[in-house]
C-alpha atoms as an extended CHARMM CRD file, in Angstrom:
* protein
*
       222  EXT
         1         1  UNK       CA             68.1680000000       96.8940000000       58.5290000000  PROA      1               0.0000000000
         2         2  UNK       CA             70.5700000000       93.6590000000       59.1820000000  PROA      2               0.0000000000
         3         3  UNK       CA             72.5880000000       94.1550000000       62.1720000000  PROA      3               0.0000000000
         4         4  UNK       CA             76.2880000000       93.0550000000       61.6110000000  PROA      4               0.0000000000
         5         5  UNK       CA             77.5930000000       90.7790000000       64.3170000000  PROA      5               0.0000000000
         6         6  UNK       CA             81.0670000000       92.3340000000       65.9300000000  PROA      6               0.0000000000
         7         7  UNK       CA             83.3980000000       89.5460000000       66.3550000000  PROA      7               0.0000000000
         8         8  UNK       CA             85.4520000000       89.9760000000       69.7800000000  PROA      8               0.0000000000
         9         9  UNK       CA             88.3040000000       87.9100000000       69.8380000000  PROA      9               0.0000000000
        10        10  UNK       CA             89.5290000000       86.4520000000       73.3830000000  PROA      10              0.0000000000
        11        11  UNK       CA             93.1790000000       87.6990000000       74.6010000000  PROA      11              0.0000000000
        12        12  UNK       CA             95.8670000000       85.3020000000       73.8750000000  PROA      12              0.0000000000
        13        13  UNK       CA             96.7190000000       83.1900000000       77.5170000000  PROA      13              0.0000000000
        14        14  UNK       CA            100.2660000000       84.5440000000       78.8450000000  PROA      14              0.0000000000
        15        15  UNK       CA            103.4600000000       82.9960000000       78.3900000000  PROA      15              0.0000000000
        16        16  UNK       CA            104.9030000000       81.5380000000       81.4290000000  PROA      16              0.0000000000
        17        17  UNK       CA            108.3900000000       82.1040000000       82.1510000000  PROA      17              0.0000000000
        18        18  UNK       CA            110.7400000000       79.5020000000       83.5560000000  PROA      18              0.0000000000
        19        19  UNK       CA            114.4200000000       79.8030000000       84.7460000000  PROA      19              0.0000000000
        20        20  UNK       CA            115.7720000000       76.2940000000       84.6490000000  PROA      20              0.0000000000
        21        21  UNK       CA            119.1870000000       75.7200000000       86.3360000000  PROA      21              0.0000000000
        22        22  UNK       CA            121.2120000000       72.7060000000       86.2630000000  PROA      22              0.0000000000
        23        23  UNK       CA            125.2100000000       71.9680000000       85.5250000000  PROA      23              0.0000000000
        24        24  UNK       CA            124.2400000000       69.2470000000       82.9070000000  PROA      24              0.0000000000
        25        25  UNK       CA            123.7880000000       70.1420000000       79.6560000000  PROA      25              0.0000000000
        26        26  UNK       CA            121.9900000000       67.5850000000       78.3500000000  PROA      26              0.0000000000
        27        27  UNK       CA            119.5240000000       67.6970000000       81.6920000000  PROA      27              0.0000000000
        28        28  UNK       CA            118.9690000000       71.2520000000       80.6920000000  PROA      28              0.0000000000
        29        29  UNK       CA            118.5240000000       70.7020000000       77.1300000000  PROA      29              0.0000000000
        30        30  UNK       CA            115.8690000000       67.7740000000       78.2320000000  PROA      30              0.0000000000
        31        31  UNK       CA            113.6990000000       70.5200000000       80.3670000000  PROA      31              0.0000000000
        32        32  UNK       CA            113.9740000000       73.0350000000       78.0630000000  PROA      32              0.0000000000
        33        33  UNK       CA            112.3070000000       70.8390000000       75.6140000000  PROA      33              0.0000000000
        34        34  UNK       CA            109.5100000000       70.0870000000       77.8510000000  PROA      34              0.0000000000
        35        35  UNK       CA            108.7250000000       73.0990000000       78.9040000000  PROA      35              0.0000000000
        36        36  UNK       CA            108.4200000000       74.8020000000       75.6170000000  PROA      36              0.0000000000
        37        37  UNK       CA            106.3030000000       71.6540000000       74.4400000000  PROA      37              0.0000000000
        38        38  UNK       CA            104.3860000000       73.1970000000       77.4960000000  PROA      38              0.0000000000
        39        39  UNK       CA            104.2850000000       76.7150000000       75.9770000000  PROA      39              0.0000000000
        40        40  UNK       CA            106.6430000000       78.1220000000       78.3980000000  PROA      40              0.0000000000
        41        41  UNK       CA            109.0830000000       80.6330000000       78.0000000000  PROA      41              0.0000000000
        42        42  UNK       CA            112.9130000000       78.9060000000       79.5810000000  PROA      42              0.0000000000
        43        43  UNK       CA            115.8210000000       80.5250000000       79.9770000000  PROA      43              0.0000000000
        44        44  UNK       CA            118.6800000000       77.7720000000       80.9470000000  PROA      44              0.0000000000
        45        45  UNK       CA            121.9590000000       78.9990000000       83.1890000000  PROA      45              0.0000000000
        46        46  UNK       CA            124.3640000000       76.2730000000       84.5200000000  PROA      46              0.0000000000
        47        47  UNK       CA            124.7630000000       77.2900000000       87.8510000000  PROA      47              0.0000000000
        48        48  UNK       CA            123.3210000000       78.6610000000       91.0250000000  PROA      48              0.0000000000
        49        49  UNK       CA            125.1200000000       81.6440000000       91.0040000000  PROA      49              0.0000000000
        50        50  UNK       CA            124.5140000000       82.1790000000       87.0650000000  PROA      50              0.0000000000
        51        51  UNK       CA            120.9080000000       82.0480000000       88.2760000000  PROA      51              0.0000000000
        52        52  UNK       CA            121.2650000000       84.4910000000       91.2580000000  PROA      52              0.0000000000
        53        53  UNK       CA            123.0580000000       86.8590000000       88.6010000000  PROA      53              0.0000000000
        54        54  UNK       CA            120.4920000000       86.5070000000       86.0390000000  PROA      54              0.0000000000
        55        55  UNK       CA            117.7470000000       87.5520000000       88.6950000000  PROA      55              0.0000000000
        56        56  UNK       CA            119.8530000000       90.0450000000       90.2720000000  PROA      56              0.0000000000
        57        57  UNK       CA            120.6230000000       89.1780000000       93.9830000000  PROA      57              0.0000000000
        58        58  UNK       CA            124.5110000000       88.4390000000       93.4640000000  PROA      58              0.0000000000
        59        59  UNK       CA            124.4590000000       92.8340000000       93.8430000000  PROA      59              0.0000000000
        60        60  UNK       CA            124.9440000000       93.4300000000       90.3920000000  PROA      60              0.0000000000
        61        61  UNK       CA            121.7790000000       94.6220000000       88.2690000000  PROA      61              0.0000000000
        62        62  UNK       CA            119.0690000000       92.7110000000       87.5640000000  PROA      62              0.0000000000
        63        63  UNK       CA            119.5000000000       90.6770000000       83.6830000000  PROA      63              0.0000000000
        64        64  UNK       CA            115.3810000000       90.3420000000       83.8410000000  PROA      64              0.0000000000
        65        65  UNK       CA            113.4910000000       93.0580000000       82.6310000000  PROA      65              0.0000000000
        66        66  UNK       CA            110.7060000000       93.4520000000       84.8930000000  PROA      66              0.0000000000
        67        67  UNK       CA            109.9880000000       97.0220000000       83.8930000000  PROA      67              0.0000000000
        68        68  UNK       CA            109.2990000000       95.3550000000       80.2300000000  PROA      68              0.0000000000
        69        69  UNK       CA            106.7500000000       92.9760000000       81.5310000000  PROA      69              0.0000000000
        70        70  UNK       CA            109.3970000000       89.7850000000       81.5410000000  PROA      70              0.0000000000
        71        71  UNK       CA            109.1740000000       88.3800000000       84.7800000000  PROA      71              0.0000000000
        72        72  UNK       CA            110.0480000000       84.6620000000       86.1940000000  PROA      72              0.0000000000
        73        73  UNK       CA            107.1520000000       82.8700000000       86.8690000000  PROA      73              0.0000000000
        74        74  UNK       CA            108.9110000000       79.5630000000       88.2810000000  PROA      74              0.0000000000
        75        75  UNK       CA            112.3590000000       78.5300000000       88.9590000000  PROA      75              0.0000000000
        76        76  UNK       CA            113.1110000000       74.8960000000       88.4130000000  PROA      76              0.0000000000
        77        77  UNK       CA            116.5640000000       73.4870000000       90.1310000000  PROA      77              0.0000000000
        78        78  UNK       CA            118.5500000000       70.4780000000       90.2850000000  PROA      78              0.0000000000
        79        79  UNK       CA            119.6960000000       69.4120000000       93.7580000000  PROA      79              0.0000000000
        80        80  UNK       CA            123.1410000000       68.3460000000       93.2250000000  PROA      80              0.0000000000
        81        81  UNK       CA            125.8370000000       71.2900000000       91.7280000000  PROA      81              0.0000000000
        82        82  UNK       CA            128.8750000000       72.0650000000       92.1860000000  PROA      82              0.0000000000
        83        83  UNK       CA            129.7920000000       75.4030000000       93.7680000000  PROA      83              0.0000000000
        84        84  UNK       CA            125.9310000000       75.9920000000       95.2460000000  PROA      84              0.0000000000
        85        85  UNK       CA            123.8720000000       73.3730000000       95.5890000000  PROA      85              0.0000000000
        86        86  UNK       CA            119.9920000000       73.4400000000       94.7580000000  PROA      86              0.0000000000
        87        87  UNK       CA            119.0640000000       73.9900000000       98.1740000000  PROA      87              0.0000000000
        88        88  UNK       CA            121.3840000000       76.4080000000       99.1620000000  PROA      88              0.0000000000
        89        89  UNK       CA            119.5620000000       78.1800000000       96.0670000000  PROA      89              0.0000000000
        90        90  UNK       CA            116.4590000000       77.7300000000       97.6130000000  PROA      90              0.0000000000
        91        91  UNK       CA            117.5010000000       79.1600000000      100.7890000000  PROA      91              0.0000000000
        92        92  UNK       CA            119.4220000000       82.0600000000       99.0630000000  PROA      92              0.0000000000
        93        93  UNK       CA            116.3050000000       83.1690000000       97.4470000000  PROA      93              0.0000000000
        94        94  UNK       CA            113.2190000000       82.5400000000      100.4820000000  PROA      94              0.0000000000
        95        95  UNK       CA            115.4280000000       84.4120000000      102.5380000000  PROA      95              0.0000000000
        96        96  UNK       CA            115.8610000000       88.0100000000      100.0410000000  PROA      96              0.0000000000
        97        97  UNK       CA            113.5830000000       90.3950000000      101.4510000000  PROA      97              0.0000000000
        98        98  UNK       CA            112.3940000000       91.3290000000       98.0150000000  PROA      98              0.0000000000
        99        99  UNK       CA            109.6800000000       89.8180000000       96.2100000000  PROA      99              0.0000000000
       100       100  UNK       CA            111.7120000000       87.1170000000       94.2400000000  PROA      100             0.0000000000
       101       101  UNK       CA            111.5020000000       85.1420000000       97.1600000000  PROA      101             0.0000000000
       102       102  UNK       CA            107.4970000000       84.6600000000       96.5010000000  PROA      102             0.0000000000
       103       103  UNK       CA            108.7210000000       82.9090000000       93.1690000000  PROA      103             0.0000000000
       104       104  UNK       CA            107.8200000000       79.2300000000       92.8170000000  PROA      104             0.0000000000
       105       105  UNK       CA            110.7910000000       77.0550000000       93.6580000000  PROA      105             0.0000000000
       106       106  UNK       CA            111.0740000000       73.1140000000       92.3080000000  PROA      106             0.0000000000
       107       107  UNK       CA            113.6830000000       70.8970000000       92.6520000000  PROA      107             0.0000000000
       108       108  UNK       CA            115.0430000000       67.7770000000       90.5210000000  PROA      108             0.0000000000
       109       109  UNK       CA            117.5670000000       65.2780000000       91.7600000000  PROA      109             0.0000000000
       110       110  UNK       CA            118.5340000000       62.0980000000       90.2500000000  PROA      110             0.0000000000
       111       111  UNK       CA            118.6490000000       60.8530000000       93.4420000000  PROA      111             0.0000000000
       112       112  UNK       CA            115.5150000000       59.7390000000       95.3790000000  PROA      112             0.0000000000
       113       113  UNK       CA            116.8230000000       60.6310000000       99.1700000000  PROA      113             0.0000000000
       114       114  UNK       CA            113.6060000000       61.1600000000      101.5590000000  PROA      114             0.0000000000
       115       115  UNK       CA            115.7380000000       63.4180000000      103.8960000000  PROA      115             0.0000000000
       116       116  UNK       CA            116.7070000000       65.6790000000      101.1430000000  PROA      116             0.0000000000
       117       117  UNK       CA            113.3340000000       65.8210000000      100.0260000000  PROA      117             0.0000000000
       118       118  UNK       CA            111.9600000000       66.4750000000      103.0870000000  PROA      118             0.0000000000
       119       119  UNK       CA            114.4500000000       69.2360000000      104.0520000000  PROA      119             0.0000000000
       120       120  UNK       CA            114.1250000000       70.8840000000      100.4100000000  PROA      120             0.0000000000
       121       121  UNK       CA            109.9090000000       71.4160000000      101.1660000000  PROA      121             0.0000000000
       122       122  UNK       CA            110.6270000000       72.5490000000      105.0310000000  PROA      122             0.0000000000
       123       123  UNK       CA            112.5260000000       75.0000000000      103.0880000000  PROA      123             0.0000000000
       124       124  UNK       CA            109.7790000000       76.6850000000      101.0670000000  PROA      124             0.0000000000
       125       125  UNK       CA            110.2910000000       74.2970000000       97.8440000000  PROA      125             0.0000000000
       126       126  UNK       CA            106.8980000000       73.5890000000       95.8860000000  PROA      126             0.0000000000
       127       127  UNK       CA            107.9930000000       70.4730000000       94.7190000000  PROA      127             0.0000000000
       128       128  UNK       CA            110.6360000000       67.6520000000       94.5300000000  PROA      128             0.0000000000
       129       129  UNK       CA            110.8450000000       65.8010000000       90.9210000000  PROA      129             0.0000000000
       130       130  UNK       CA            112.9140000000       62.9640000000       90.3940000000  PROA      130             0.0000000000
       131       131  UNK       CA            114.9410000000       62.2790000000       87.4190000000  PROA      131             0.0000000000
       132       132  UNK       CA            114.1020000000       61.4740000000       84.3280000000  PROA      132             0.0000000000
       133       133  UNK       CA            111.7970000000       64.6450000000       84.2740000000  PROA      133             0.0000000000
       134       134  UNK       CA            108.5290000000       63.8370000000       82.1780000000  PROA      134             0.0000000000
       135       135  UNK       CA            106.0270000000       66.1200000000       80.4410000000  PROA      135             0.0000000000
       136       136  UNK       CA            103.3550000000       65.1830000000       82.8870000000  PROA      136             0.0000000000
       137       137  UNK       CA            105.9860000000       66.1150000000       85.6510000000  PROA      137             0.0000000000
       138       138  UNK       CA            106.3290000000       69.3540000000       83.5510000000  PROA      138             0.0000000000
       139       139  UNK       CA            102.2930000000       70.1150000000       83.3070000000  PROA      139             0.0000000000
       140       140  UNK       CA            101.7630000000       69.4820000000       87.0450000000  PROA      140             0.0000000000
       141       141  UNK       CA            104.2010000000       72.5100000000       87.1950000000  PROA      141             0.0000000000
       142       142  UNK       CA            101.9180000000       74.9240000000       85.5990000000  PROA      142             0.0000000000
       143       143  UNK       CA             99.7600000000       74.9440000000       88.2980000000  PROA      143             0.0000000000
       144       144  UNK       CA            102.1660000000       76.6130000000       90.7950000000  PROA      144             0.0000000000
       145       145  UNK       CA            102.8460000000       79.3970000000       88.2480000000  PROA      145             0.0000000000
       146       146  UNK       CA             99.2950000000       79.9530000000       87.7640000000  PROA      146             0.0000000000
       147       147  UNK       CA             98.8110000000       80.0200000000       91.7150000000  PROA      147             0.0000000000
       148       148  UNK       CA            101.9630000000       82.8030000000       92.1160000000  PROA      148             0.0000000000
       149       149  UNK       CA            100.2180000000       84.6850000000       90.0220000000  PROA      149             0.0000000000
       150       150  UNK       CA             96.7760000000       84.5400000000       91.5890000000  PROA      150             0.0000000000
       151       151  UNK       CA             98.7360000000       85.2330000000       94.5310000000  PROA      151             0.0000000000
       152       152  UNK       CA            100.5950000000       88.9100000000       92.9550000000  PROA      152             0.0000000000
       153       153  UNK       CA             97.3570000000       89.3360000000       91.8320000000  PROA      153             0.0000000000
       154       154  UNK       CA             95.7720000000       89.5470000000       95.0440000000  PROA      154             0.0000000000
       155       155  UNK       CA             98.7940000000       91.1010000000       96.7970000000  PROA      155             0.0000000000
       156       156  UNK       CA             98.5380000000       93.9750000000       93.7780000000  PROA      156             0.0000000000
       157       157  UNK       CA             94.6700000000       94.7510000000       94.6620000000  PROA      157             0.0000000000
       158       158  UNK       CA             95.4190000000       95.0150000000       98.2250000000  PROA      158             0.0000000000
       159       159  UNK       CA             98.5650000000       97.3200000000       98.1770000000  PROA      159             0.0000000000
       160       160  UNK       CA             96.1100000000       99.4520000000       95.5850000000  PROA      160             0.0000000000
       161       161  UNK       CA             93.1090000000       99.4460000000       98.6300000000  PROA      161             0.0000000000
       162       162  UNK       CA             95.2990000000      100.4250000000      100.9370000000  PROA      162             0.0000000000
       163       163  UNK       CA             96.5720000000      103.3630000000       99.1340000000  PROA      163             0.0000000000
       164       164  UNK       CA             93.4030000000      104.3370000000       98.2940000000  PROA      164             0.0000000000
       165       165  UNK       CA             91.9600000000      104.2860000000      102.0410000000  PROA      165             0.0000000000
       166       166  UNK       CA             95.0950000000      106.6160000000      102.8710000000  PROA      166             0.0000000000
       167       167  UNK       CA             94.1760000000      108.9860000000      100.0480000000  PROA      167             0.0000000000
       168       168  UNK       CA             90.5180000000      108.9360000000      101.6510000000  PROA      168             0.0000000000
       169       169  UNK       CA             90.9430000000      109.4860000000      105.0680000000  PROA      169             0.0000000000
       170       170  UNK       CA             88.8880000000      111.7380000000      106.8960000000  PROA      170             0.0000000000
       171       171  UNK       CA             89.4400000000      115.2030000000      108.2500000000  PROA      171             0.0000000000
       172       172  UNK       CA             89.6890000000      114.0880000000      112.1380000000  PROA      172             0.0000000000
       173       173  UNK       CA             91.5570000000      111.1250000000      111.1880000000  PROA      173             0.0000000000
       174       174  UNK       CA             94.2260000000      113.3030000000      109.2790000000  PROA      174             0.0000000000
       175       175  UNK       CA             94.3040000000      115.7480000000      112.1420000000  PROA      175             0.0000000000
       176       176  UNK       CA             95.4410000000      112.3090000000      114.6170000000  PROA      176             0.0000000000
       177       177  UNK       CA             97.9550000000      111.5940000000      112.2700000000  PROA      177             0.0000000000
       178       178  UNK       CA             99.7720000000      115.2860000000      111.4530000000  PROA      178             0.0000000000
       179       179  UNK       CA             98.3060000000      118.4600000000      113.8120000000  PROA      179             0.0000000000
       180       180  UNK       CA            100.8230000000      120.7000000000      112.4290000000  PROA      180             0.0000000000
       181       181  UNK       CA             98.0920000000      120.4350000000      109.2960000000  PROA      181             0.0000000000
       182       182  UNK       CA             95.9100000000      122.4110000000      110.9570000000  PROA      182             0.0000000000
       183       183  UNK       CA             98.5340000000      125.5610000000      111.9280000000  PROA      183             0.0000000000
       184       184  UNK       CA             98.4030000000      128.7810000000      110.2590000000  PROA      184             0.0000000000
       185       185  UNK       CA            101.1720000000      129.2380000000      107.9700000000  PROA      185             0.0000000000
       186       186  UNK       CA            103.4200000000      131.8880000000      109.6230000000  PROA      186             0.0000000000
       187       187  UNK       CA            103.3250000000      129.6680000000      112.7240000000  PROA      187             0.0000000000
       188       188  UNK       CA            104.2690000000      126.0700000000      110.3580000000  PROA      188             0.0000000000
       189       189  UNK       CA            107.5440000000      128.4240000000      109.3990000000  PROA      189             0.0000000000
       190       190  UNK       CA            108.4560000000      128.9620000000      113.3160000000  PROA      190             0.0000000000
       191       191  UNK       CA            110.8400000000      127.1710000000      115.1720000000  PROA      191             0.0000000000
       192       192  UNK       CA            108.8120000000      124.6530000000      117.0760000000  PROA      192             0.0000000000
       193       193  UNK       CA            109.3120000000      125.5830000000      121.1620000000  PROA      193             0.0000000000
       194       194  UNK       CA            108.2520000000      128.8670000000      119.4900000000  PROA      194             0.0000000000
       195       195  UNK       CA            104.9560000000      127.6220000000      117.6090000000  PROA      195             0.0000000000
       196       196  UNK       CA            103.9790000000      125.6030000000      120.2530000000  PROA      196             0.0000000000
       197       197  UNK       CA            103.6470000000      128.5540000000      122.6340000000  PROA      197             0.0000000000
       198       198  UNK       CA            101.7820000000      130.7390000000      120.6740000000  PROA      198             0.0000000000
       199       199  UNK       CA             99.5700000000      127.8170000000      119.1680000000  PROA      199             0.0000000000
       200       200  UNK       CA             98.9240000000      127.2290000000      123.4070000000  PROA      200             0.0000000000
       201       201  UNK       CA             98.7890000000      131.3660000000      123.5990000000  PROA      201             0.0000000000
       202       202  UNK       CA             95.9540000000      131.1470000000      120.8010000000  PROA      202             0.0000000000
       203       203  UNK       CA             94.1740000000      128.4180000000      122.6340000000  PROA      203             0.0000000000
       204       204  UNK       CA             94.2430000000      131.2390000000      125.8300000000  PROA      204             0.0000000000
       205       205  UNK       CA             92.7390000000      134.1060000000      123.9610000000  PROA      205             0.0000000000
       206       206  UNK       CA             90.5660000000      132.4280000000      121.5840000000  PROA      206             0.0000000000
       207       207  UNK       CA             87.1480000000      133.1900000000      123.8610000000  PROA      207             0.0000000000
       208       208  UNK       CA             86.1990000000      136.9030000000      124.0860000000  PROA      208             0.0000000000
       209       209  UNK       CA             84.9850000000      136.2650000000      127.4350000000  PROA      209             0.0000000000
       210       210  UNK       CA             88.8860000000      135.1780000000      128.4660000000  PROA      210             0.0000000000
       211       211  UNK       CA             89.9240000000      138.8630000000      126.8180000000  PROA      211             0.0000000000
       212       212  UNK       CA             87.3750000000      140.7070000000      128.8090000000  PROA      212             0.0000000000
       213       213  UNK       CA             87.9430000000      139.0930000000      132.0280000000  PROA      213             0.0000000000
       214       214  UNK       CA             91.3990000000      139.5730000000      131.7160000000  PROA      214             0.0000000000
       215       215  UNK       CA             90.7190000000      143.4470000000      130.9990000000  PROA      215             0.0000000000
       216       216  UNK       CA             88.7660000000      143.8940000000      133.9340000000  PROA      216             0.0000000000
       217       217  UNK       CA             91.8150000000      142.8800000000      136.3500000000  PROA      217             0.0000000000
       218       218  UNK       CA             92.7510000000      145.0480000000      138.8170000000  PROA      218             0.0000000000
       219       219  UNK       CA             96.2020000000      146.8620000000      138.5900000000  PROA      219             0.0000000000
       220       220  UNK       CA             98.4770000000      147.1590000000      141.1600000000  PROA      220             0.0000000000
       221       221  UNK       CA             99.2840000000      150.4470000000      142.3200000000  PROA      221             0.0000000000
       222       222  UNK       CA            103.5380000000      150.3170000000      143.6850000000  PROA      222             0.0000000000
């Protein structure tokens, strides 16, 4: 009898997700284009604090759906904006204590200003691009989302070890960690100067020889 070959088909690659900010238009319509010739997802917002809305650190709730698997894999930034500039962007976001600050962070200036440059990768910035952004410029990005993600990955299977190590702890280590565990019930519900004696009084009495020699004391005749 012929065996019939099953066919497994490979899972399609994830779409990358981009948040592009910049006060031009037509410098945001120009990276949009080259990222989606790059098979990434943009969104586009015009300003610094547009983008700080749309991830949700200006206090309001967060416009990106991480619950429904939409996440931001990269944030791409021109330098020079009015109202926040791309660095103060930078800095906004490295210094939340949440994990948006682990996103990839590029900047793009028209200008070519070594200081700025400099200051903008001290910062935490992967990269500094120089206008006219080109798809090769674009491509070279891809490897920092790919390397966040590596990196959540990683983060993800160690938060998951550690749990499970806590789950699996041993009987003496639990005991280290809470003694109240290993109480009796009725003395749990007591209030605690009163559990603690009798826990100590238990400790007393718990040999029979401690009962008996107690027993055999002499009393004291008045």
């Amino acid at each position: 009898m012929a065996k019939t070959a099953v066919r497994t088909e490979s899972p399609e690659p994830k779409e990358l997700h981009v948040l592009a900010v910049d006060d031009s238009l037509v410098d945001r319509k120009v990276i949009e284009r080259l990222l989606k010739i790059s098979s990434c997802k943009v969104t586009a917002v015009e300003s610094g604090s547009s983008a700080l809305q749309y991830l949700g650190l200006d206090g309001e709730k967060s416009s990106v759906g991480f619950d429904d698997g939409l996440k931001v894999n990269l944030i791409i930034t021109d330098y020079s904006m009015p109202g926040m500039t791309g660095y103060e962007l930078l800095k906004k976001l490295k210094q939340t204590s949440s994990a948006l600050r682990k996103i990839p962070v590029v900047i793009m200036s028209s200008e070519n200003i070594m200081t700025r440059i400099d200051r903008c990768l001290e910062e935490g910035a992967e990269d500094f691009l120089v206008k006219p952004v080109k798809l090769s410029d674009v491509e070279r990005l891809k490897d920092y989302m790919l390397k966040g993600e590596e990196d959540n990955k990683a983060n993800a299977t160690q938060k998951r070890k550690i749990d499970d190590d806590s789950l699996s702890l041993p009987p003496t280590r639990k005991l280290e960690e809470d003694p109240s565990s290993v109480l009796p019930t009725s003395l749990q519900l007591l209030p605690t100067h009163l559990s603690c004696d009798l826990s100590a009084s238990g400790q007393a009495f718990s040999s029979p020889s401690s009962a008996q020699s107690l027993s055999k004391r002499p009393r004291l005749i008045d």
